[in-house]
N, C-alpha and C positions, 0 to 999 in steps of 0.2 A: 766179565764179572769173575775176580777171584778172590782169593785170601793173600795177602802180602807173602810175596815166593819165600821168603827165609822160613813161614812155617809148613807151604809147599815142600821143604828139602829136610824141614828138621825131623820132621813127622812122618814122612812118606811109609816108614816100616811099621806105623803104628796100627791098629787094628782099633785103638781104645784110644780118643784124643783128652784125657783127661786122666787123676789119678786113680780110677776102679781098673784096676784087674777082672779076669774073666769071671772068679770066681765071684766075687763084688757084684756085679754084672747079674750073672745067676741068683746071689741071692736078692736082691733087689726084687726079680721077678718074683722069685716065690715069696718072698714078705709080702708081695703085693694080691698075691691069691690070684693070679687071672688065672681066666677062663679062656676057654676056646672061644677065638672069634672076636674076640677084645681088639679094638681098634684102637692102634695108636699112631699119634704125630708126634713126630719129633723134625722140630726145630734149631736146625746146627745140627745135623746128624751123622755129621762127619763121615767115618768109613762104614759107617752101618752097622756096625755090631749089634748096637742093645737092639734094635728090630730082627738082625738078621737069626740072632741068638735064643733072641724070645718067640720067636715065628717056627724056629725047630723046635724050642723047650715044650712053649705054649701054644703054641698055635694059632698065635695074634695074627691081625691083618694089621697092615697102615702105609704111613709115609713119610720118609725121612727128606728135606729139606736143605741144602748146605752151599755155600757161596763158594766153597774150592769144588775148582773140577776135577783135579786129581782124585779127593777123597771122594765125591760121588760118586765115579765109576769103580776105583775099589770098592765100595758097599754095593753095586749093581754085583761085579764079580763072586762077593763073597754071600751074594745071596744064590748065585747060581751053583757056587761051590756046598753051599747048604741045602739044594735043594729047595730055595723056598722063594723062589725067585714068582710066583704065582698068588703069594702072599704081601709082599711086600715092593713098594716100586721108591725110589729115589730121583727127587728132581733137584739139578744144578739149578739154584736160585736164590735167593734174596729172602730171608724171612723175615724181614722185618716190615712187619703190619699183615702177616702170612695167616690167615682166617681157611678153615676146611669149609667145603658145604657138606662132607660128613661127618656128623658129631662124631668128637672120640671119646670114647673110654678112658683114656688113659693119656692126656695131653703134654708134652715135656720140652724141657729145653735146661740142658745139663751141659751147664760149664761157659755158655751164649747170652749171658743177657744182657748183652749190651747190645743184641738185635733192636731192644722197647725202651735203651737207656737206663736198664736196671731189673733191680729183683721188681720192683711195685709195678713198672709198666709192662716186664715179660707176666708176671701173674694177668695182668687186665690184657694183656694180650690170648694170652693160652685161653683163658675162661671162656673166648668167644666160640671159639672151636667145642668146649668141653660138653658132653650129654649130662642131662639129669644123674646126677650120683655118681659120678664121673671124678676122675683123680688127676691135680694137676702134681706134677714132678720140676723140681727147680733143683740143679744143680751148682750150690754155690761155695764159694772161700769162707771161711773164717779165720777169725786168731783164736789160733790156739792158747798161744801168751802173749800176749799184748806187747808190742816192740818199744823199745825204753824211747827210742829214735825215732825223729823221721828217716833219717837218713840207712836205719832198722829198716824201715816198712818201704823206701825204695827198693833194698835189696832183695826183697821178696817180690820186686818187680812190680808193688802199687805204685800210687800218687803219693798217697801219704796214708797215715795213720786211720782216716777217719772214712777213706776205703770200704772197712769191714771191720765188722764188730764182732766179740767173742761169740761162741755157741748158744749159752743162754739167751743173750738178746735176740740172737739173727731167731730163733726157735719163738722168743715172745714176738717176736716183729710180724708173723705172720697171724698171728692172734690178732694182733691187731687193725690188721687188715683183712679180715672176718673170716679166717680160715683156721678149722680145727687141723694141727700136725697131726695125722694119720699113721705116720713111720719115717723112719730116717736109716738110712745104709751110712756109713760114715767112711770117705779113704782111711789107709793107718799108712806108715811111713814105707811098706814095703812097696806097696801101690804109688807111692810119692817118684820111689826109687825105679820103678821099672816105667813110669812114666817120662821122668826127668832121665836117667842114666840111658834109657836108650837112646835118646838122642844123641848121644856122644858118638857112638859106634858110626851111626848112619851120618854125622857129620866126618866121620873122618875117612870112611868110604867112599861120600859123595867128595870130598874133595881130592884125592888120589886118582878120579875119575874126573875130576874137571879144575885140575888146576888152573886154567888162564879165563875162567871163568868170570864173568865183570862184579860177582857178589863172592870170589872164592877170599878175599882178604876181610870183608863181615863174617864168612863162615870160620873161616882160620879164629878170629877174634872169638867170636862167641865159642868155639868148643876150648881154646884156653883158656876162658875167665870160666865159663859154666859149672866146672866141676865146686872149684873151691866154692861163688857163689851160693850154690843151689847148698850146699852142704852148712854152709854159714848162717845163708839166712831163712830159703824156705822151707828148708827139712825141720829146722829148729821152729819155727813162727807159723807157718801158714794148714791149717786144716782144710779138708774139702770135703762136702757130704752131699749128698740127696735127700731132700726132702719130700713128701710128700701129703697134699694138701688137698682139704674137700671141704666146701664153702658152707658156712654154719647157715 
């Protein structure tokens, strides 16, 4: 069980699989007011940060969840490097249909939701896990401006247009599926760039180090098209925020 190797290689130096920065990251927790002892799941929890971060800030317990073994075991790592390796544990697995038998505080899945097919079935999935008065976190895209194209809203690497919807809707859309927004962290484009541009480094690393490689002419490919791409269409088009939500 893994995550398709190209984002094994692309990501490997990442720390944050998504566009929040540390400080993003940080403030998220403290918007969120936890307390000591606040248990969280996270769903797709990549390299561990947001637990291993808020486990030193806050003093959260929980569990982070994630289908790459690479990124698993950096987040076992980096919670020993934090010290907090006694608060928080990481299992290599499959979160898709992933139910706790201890309720969390604070249930999330940031940047993953195609583990439930989506924003509506990662909600009805996390809820299951969540305690009484309890916070779910959804990590999702938006358009920031709405792409004239489809062939727009390919290069920001959708299906098409209809994808993901501006900030107001995606914010009413949870309303409507009976959840009061509680708070929102939002990427901005520097988070975009240290998300997207680091890749380039660690692809052209990784390939200096494995040129006869049987995927090094995919990696060759993507770190030539990527810059211009990512700078065309998703710097310009695509938002990314955290949500956070608590059932009316």
């Amino acid at each position: 069980m893994d995550i398709p190797r190209i984002f094994n290689i692309t990501e490997s130096a990442h720390r944050i699989h998504n566009p929040f920065t540390p400080e993003k990251l940080a403030t998220l927790g403290a918007a969120l007011r936890l307390e000591t002892g606040t248990r969280v799941l996270d769903l797709g929890s990549g390299s561990g940060e947001m637990l291993c971060t808020w486990a030193r800030d806050y003093r959260v317990i929980g569990t982070g969840i994630d289908m790459s073994q690479l990124y698993t075991e950096q987040a076992k790592l980096r919670a020993e490097e934090l010290g907090v390796a006694d608060q928080v544990k990481f299992i290599h697995g499959d979160a898709t249909g992933y139910i706790s038998d201890d309720k969390a505080g604070v249930a999330a899945c940031l940047g993953a939701t195609w583990i439930a097919g989506g924003v509506i079935g990662t909600i009805e999935l996390l809820a299951q896990s969540l305690r009484p008065g309890g916070i779910l976190l959804i990590g999702e895209p938006y358009w920031r401006q709405l792409p004239p194209t489809e062939d727009v809203a390919r290069g920001c690497l959708a299906n098409s247009i209809s994808d993901f919807v501006m900030l107001p809707e995606l914010l009413a859309s949870f309303g409507h599926l009976g959840y009061d927004v509680i708070e929102m962290v939002l990427a901005d484009q520097n988070g975009w760039d240290r998300y997207e541009a680091a890749k380039w480094l660690t692809m052209r690393r990784w390939l200096e180090a494995n040129p006869d490689d049987e995927i090094a002419k995919d990696v060759r490919a993507k770190l030539t098209s990527e810059p211009k791409r990512y700078a065309a269409y998703t710097r310009e088009y695509l938002g990314w925020g955290v949500f956070a939500l608590m059932p009316r």
